[in-house]
N, CA, C and O atoms as a Maestro MAE file, in Angstrom:
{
 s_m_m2io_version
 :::
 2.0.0
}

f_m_ct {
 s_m_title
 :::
 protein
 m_atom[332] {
  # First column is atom index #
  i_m_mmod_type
  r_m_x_coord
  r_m_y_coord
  r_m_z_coord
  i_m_residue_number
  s_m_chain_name
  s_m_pdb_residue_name
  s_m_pdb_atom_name
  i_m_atomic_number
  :::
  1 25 46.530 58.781 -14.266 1 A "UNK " " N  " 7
  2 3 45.387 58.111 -13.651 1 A "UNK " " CA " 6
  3 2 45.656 57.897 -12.166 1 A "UNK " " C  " 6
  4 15 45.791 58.908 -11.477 1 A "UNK " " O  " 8
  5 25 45.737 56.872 -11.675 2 A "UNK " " N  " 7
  6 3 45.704 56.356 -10.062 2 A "UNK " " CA " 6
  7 2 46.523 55.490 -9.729 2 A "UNK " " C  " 6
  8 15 46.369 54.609 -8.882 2 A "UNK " " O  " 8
  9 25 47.417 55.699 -10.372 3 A "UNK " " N  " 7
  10 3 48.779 54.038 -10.479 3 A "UNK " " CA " 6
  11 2 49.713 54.894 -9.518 3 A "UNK " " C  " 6
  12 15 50.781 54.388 -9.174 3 A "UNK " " O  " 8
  13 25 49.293 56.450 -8.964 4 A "UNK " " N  " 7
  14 3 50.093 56.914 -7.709 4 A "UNK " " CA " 6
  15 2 49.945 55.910 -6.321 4 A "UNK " " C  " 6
  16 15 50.788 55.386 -5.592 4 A "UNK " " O  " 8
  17 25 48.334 55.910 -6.330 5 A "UNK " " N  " 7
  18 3 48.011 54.965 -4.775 5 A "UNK " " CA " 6
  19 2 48.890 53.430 -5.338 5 A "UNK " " C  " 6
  20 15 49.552 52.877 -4.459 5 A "UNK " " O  " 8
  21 25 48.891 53.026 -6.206 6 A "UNK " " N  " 7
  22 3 49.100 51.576 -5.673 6 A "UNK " " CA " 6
  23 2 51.256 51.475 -5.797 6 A "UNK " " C  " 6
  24 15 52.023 50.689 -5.242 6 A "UNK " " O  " 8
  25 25 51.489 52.419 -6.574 7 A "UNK " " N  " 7
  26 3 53.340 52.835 -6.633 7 A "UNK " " CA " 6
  27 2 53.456 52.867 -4.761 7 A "UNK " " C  " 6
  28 15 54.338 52.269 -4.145 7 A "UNK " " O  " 8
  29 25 52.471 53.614 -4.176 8 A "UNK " " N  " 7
  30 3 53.159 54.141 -2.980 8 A "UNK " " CA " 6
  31 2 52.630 53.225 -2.051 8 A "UNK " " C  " 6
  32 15 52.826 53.223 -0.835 8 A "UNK " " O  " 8
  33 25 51.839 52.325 -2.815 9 A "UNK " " N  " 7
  34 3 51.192 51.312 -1.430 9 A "UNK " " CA " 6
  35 2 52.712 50.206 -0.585 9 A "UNK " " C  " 6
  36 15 53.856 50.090 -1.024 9 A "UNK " " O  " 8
  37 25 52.196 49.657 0.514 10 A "UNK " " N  " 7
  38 3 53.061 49.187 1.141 10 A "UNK " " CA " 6
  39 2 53.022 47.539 0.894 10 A "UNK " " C  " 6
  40 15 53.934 46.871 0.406 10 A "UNK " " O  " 8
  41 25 51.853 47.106 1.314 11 A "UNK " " N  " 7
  42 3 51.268 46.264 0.869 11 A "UNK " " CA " 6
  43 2 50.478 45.948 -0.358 11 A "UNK " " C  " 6
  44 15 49.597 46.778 -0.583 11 A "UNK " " O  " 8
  45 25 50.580 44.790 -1.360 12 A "UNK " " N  " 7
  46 3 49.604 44.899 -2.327 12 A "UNK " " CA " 6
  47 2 50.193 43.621 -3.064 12 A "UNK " " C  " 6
  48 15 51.361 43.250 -3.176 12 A "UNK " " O  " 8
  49 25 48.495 42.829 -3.732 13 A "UNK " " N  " 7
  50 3 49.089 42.353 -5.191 13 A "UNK " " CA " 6
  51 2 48.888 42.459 -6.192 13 A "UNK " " C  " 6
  52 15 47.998 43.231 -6.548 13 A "UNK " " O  " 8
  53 25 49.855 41.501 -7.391 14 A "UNK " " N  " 7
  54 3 49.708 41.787 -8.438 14 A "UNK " " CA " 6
  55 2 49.059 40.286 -9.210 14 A "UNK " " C  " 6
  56 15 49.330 39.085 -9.230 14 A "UNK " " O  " 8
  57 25 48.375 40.923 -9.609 15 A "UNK " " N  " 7
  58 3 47.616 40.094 -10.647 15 A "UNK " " CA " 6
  59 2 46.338 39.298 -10.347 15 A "UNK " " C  " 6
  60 15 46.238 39.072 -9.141 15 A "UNK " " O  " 8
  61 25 45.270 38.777 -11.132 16 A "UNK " " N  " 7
  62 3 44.204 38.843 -10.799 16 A "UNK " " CA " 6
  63 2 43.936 37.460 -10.061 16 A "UNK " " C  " 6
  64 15 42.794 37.254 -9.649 16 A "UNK " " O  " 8
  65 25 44.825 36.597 -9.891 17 A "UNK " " N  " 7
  66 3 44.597 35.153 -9.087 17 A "UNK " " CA " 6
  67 2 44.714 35.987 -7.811 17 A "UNK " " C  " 6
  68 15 43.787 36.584 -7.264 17 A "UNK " " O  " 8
  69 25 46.259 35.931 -7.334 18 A "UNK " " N  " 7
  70 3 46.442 36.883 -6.183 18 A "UNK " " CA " 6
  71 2 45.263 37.530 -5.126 18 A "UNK " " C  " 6
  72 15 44.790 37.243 -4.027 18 A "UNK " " O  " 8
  73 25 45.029 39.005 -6.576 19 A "UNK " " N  " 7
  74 3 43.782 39.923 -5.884 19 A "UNK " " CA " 6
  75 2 42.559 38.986 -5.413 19 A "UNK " " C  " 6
  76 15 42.188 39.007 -4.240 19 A "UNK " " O  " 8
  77 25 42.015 38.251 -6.277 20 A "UNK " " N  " 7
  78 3 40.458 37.490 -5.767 20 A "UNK " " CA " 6
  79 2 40.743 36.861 -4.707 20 A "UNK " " C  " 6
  80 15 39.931 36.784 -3.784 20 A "UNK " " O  " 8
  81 25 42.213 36.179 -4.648 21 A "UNK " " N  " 7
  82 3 42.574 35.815 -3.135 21 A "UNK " " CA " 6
  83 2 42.544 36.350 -1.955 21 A "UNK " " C  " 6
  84 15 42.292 35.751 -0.910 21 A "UNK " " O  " 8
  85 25 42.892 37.919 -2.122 22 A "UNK " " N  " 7
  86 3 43.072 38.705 -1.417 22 A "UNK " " CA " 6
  87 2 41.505 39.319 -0.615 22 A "UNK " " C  " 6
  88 15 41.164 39.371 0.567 22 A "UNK " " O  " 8
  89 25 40.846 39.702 -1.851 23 A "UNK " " N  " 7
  90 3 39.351 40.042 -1.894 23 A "UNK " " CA " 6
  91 2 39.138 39.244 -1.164 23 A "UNK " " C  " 6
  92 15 39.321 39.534 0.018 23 A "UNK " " O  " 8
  93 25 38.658 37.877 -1.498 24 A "UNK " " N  " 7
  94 3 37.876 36.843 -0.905 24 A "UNK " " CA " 6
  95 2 38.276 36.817 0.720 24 A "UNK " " C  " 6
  96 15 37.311 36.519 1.424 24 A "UNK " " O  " 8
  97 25 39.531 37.077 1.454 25 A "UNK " " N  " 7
  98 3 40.297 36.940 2.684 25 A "UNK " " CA " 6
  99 2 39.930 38.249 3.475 25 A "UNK " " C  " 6
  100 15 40.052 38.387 4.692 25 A "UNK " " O  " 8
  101 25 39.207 39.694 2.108 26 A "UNK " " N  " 7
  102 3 38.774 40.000 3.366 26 A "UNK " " CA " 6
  103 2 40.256 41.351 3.232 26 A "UNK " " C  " 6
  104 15 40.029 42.553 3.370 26 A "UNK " " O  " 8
  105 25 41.092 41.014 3.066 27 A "UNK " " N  " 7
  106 3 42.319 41.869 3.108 27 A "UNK " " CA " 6
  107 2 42.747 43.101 2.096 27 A "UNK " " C  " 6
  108 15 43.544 44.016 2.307 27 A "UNK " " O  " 8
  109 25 41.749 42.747 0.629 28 A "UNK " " N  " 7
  110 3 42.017 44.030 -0.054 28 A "UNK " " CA " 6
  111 2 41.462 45.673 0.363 28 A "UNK " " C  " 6
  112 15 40.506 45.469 1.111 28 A "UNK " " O  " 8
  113 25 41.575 46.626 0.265 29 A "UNK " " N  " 7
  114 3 41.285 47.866 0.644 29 A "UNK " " CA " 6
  115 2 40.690 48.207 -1.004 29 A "UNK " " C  " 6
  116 15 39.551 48.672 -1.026 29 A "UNK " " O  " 8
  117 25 41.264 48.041 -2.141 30 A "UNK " " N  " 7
  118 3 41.189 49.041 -3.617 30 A "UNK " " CA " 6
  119 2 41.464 48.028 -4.454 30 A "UNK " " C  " 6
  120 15 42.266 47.209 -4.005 30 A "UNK " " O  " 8
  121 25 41.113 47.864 -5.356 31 A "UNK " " N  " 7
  122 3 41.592 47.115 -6.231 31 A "UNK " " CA " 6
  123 2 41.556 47.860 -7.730 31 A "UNK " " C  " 6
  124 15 40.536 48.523 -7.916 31 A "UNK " " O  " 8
  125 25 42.238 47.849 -8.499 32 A "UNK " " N  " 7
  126 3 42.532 48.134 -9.795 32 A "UNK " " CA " 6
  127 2 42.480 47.187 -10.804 32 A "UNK " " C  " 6
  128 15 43.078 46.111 -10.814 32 A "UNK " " O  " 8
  129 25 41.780 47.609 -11.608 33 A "UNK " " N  " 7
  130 3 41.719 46.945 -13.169 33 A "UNK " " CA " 6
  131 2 41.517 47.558 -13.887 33 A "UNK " " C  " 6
  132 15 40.654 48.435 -13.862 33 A "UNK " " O  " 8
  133 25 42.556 47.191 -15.136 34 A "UNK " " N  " 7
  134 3 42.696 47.369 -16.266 34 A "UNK " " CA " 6
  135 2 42.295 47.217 -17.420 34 A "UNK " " C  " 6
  136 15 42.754 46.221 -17.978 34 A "UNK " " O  " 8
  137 25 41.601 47.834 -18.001 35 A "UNK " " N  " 7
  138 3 40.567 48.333 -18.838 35 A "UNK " " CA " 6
  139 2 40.564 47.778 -20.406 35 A "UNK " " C  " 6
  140 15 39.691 47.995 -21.248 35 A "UNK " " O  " 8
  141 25 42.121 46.786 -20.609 36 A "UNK " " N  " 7
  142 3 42.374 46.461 -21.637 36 A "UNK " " CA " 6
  143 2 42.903 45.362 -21.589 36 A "UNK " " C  " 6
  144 15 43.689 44.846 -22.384 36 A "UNK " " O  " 8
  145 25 42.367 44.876 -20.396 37 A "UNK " " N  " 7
  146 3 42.433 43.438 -19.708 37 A "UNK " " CA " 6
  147 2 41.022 42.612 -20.693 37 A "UNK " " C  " 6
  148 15 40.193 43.318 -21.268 37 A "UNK " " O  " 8
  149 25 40.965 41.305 -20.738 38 A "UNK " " N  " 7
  150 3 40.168 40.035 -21.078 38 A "UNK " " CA " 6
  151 2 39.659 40.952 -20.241 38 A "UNK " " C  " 6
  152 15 40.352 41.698 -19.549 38 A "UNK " " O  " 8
  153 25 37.868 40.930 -20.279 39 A "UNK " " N  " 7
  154 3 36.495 40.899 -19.629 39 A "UNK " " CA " 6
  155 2 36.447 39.148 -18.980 39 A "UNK " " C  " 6
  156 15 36.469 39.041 -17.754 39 A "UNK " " O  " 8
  157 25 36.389 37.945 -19.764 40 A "UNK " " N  " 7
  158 3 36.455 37.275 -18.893 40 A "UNK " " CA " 6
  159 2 37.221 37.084 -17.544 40 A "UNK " " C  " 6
  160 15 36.989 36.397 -16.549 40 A "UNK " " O  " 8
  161 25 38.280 38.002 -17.905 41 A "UNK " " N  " 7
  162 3 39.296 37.368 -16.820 41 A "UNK " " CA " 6
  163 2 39.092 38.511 -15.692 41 A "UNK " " C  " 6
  164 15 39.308 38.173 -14.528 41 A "UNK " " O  " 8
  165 25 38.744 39.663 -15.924 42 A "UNK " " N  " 7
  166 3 38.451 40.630 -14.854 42 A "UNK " " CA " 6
  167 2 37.067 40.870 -14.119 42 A "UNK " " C  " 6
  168 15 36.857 41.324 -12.994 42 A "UNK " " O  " 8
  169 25 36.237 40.455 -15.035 43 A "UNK " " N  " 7
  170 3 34.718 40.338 -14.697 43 A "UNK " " CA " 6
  171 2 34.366 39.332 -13.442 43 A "UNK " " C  " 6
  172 15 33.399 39.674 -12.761 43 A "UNK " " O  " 8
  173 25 34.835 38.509 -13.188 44 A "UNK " " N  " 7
  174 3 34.475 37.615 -11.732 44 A "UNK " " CA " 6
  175 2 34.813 38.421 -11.122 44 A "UNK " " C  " 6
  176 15 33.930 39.026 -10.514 44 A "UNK " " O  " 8
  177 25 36.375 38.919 -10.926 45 A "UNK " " N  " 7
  178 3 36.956 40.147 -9.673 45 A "UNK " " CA " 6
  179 2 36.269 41.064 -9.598 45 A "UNK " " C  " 6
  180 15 36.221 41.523 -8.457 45 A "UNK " " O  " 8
  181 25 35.489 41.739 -10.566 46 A "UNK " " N  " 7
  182 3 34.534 42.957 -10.234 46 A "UNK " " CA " 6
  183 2 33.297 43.332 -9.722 46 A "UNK " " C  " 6
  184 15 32.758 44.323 -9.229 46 A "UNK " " O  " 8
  185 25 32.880 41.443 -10.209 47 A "UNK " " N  " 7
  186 3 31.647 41.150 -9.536 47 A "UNK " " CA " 6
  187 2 31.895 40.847 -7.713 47 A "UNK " " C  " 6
  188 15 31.020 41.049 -6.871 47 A "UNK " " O  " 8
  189 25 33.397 40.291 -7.398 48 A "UNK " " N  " 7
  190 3 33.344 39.492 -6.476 48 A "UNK " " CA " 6
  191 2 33.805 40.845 -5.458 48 A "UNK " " C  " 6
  192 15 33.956 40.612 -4.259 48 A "UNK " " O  " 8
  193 25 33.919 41.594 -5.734 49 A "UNK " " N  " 7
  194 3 34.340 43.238 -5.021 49 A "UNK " " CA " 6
  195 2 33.091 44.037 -4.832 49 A "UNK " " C  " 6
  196 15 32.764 44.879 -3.997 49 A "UNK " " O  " 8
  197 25 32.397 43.425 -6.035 50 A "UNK " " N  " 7
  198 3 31.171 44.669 -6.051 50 A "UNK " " CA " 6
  199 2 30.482 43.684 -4.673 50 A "UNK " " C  " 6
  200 15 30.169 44.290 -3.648 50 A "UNK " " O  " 8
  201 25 30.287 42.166 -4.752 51 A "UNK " " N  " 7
  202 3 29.679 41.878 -3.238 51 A "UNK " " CA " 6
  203 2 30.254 41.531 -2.176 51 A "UNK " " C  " 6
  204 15 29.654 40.956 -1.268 51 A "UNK " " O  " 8
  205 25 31.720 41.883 -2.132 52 A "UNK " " N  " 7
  206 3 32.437 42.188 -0.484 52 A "UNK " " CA " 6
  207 2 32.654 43.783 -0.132 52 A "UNK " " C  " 6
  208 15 33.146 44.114 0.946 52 A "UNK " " O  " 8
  209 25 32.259 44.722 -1.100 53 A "UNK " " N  " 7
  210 3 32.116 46.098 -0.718 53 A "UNK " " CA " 6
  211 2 33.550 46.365 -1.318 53 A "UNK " " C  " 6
  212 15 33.883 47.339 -0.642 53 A "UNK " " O  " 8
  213 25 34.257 46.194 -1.886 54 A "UNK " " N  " 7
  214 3 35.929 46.516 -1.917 54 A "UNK " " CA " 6
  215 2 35.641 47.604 -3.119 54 A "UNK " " C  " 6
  216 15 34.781 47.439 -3.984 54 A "UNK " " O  " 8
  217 25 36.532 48.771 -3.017 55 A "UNK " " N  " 7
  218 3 36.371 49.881 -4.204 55 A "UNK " " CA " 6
  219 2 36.925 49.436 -5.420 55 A "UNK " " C  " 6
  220 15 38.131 49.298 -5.212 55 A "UNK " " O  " 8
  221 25 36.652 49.139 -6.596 56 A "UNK " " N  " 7
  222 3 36.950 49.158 -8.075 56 A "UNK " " CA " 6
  223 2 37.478 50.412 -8.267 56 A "UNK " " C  " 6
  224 15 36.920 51.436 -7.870 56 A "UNK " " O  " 8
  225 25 39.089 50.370 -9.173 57 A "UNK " " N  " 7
  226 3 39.466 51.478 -9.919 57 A "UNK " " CA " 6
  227 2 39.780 51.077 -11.004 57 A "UNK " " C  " 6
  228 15 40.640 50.203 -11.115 57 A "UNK " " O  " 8
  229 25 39.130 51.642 -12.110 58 A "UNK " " N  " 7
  230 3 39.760 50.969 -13.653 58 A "UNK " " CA " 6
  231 2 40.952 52.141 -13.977 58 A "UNK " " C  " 6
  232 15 40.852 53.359 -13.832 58 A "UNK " " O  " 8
  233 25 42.030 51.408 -14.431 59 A "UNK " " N  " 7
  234 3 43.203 52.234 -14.949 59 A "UNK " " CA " 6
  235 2 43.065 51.863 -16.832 59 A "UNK " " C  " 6
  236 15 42.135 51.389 -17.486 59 A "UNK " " O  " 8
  237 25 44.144 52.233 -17.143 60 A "UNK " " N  " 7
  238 3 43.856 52.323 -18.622 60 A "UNK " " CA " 6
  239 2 44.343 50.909 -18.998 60 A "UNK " " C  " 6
  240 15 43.621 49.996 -19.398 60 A "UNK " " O  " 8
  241 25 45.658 50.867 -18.811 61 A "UNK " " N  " 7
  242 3 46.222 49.867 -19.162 61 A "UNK " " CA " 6
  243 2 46.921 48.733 -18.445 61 A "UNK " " C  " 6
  244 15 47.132 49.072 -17.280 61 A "UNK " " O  " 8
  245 25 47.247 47.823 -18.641 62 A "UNK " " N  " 7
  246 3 47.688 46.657 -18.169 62 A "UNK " " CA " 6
  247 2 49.001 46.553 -17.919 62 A "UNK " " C  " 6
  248 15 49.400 45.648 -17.185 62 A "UNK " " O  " 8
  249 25 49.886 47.470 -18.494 63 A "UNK " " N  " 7
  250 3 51.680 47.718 -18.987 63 A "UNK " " CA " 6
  251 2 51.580 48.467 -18.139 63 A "UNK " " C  " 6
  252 15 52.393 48.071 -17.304 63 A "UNK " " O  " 8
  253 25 50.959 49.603 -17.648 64 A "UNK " " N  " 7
  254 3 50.987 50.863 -17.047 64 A "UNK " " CA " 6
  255 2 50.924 49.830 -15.273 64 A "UNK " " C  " 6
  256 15 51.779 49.918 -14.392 64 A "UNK " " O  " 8
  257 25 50.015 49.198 -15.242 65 A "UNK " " N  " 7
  258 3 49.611 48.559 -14.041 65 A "UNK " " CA " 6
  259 2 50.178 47.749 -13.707 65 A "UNK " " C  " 6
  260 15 49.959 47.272 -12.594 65 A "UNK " " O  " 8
  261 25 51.239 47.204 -14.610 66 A "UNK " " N  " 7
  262 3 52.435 46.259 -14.158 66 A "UNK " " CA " 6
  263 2 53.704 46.885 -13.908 66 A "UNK " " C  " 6
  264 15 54.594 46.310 -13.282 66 A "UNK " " O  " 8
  265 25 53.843 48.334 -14.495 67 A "UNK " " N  " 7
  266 3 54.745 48.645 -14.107 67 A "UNK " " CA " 6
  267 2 54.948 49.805 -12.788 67 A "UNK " " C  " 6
  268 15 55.983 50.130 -12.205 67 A "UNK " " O  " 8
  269 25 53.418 50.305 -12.571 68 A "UNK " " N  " 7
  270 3 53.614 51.047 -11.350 68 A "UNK " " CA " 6
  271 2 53.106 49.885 -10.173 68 A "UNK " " C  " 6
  272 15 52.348 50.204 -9.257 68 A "UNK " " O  " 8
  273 25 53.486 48.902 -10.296 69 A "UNK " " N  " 7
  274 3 53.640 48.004 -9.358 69 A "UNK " " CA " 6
  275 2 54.828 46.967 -9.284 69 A "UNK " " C  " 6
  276 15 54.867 45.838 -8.795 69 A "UNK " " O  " 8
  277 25 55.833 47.760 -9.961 70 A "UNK " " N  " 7
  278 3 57.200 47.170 -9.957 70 A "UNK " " CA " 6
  279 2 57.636 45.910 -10.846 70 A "UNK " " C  " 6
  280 15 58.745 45.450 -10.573 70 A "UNK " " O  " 8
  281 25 56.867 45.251 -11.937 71 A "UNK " " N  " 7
  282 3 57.271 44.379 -12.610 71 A "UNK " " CA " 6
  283 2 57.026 44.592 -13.692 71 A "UNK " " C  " 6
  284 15 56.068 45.299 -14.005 71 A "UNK " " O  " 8
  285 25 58.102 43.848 -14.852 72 A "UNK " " N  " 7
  286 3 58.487 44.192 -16.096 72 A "UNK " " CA " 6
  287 2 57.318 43.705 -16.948 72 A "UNK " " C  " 6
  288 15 57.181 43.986 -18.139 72 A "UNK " " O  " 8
  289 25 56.302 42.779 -16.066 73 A "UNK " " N  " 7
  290 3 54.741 42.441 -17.623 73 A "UNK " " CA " 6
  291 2 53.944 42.880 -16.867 73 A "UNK " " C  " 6
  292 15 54.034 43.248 -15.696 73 A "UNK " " O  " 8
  293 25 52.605 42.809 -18.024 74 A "UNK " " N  " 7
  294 3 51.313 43.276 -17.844 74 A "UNK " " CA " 6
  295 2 50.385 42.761 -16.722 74 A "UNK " " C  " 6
  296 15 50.084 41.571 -16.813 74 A "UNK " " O  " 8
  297 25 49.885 43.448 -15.689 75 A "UNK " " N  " 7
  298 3 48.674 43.142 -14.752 75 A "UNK " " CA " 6
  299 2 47.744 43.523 -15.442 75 A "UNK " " C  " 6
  300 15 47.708 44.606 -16.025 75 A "UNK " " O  " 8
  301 25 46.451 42.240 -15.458 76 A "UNK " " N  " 7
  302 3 45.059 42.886 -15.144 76 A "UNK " " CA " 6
  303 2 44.586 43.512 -14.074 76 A "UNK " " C  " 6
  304 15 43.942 44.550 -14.226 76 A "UNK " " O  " 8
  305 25 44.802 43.041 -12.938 77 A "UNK " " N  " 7
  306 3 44.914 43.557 -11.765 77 A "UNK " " CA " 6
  307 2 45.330 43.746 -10.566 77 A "UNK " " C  " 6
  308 15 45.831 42.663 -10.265 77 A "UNK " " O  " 8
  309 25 45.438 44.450 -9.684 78 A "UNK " " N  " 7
  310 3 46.260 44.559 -8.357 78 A "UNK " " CA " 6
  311 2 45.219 45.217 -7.654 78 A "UNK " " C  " 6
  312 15 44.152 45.698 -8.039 78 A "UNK " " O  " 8
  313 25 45.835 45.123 -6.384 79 A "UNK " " N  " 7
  314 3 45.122 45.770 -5.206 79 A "UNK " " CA " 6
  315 2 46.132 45.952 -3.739 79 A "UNK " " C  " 6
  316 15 47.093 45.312 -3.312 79 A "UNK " " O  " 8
  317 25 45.316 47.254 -3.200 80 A "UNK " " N  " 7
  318 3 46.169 47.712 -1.888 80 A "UNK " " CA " 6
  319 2 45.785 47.125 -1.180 80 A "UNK " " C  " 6
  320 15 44.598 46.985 -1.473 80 A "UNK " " O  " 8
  321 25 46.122 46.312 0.170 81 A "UNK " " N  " 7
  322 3 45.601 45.616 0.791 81 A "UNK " " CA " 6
  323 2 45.825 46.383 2.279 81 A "UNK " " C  " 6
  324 15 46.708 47.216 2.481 81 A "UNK " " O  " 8
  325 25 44.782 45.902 3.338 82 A "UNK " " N  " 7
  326 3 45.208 46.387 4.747 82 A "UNK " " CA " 6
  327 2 46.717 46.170 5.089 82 A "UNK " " C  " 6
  328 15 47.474 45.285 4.692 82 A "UNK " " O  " 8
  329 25 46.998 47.443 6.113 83 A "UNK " " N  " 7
  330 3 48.533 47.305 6.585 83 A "UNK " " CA " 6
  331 2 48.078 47.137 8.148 83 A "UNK " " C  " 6
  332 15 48.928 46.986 9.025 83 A "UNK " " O  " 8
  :::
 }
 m_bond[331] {
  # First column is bond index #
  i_m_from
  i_m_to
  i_m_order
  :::
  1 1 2 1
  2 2 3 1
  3 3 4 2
  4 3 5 1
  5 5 6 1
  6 6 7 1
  7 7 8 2
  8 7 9 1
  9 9 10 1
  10 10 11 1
  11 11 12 2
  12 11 13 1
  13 13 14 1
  14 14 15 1
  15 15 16 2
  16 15 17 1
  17 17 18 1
  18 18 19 1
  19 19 20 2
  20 19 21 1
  21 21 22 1
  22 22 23 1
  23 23 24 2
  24 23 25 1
  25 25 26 1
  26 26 27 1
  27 27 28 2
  28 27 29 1
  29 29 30 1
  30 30 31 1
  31 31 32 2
  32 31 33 1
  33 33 34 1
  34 34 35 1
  35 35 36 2
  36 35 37 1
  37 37 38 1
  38 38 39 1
  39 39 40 2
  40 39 41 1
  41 41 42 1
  42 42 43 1
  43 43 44 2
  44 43 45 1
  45 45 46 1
  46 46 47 1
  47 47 48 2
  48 47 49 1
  49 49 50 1
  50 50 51 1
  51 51 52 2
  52 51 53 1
  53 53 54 1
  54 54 55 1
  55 55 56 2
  56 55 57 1
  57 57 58 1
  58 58 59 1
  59 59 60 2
  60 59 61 1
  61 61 62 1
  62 62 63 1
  63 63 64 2
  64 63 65 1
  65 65 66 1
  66 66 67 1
  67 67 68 2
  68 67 69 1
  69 69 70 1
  70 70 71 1
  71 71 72 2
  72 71 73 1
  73 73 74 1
  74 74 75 1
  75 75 76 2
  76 75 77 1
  77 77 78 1
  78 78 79 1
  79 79 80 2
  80 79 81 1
  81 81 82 1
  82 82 83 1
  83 83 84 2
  84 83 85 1
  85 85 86 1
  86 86 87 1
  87 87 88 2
  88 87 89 1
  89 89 90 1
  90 90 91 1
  91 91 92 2
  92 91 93 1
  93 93 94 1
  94 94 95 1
  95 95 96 2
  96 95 97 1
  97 97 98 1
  98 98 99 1
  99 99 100 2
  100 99 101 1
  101 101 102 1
  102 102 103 1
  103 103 104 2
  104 103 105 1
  105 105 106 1
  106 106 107 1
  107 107 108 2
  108 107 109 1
  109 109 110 1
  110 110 111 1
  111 111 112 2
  112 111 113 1
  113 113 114 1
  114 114 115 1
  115 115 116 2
  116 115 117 1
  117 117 118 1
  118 118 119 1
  119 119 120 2
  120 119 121 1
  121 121 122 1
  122 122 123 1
  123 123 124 2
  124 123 125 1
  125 125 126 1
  126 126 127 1
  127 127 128 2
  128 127 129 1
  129 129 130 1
  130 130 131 1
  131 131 132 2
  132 131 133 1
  133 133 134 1
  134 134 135 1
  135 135 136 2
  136 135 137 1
  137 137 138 1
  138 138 139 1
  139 139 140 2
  140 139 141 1
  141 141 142 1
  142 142 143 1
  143 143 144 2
  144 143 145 1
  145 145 146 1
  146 146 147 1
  147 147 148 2
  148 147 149 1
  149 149 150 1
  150 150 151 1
  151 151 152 2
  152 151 153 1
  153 153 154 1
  154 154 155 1
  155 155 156 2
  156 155 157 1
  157 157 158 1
  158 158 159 1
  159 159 160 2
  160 159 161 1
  161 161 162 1
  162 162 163 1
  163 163 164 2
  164 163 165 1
  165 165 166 1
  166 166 167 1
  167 167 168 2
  168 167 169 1
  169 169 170 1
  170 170 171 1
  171 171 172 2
  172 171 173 1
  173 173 174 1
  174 174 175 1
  175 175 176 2
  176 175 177 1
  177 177 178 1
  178 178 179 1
  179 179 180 2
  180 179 181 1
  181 181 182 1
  182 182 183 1
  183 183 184 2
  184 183 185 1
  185 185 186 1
  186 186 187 1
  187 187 188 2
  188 187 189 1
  189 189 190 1
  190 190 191 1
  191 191 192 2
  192 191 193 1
  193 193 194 1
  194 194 195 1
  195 195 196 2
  196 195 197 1
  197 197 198 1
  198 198 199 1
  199 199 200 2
  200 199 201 1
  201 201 202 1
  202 202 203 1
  203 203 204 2
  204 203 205 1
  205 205 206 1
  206 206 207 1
  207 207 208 2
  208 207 209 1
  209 209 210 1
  210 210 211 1
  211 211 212 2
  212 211 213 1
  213 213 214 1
  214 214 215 1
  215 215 216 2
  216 215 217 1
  217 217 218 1
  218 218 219 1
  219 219 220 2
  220 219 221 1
  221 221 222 1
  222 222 223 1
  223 223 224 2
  224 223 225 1
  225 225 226 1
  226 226 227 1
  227 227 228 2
  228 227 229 1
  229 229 230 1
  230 230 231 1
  231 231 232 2
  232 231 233 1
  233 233 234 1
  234 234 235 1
  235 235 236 2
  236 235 237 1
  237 237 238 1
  238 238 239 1
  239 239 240 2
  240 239 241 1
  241 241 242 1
  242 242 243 1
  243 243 244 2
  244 243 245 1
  245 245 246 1
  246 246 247 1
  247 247 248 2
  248 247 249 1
  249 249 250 1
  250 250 251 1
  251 251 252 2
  252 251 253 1
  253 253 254 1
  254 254 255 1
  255 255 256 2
  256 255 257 1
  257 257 258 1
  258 258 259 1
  259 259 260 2
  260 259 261 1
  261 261 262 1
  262 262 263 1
  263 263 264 2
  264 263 265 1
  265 265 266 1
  266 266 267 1
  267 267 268 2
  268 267 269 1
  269 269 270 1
  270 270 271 1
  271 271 272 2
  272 271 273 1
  273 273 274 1
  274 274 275 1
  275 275 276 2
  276 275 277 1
  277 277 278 1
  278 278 279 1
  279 279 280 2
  280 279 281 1
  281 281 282 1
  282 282 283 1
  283 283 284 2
  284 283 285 1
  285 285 286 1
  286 286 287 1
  287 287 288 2
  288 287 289 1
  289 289 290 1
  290 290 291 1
  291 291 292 2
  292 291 293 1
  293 293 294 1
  294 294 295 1
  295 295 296 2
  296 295 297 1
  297 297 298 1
  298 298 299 1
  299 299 300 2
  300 299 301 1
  301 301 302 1
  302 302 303 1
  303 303 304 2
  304 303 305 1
  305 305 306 1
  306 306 307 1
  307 307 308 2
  308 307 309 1
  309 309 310 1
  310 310 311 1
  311 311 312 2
  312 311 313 1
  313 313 314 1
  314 314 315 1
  315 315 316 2
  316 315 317 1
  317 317 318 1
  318 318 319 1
  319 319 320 2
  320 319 321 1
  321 321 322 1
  322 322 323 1
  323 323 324 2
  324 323 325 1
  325 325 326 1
  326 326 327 1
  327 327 328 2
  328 327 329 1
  329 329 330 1
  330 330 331 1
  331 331 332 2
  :::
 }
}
């Protein structure tokens, strides 16, 4: 899938408090979510991207998205942020 862009990103976070932080500041570039994530818990971030313009990428999984972002548990989501 797309867990290449966020392995090679420089900047970025993990997990979905983080990202909406990030979103909301204005600073995310991409954000990723995981497809086997809670709907409650990813659905505000998708809405809150879909009205700051930020690109949505759904990946498959949550294990997959925690680990091509360097940690041993599951993300719902992350995002690349401006460098």
């Amino acid at each position: 899938m797309s867990y290449e862009r966020i392995k090679a990103a420089k900047k970025r976070t993990v997990g979905t408090r983080e990202t909406t932080k990030a979103v909301q500041k204005g600073l995310a570039r991409v954000v990723f979510i995981a497809r086997d994530a809670e709907p409650h818990v990813t659905e505000p971030l998708v809405s809150l991207c879909r009205e700051k313009g930020v690109e949505v990428i759904m990946v498959d999984s949550m294990r997959e998205l925690g680990r091509a972002c360097g940690i041993e548990v599951s993300s719902a989501s992350a995002a690349i942020l401006e460098e």
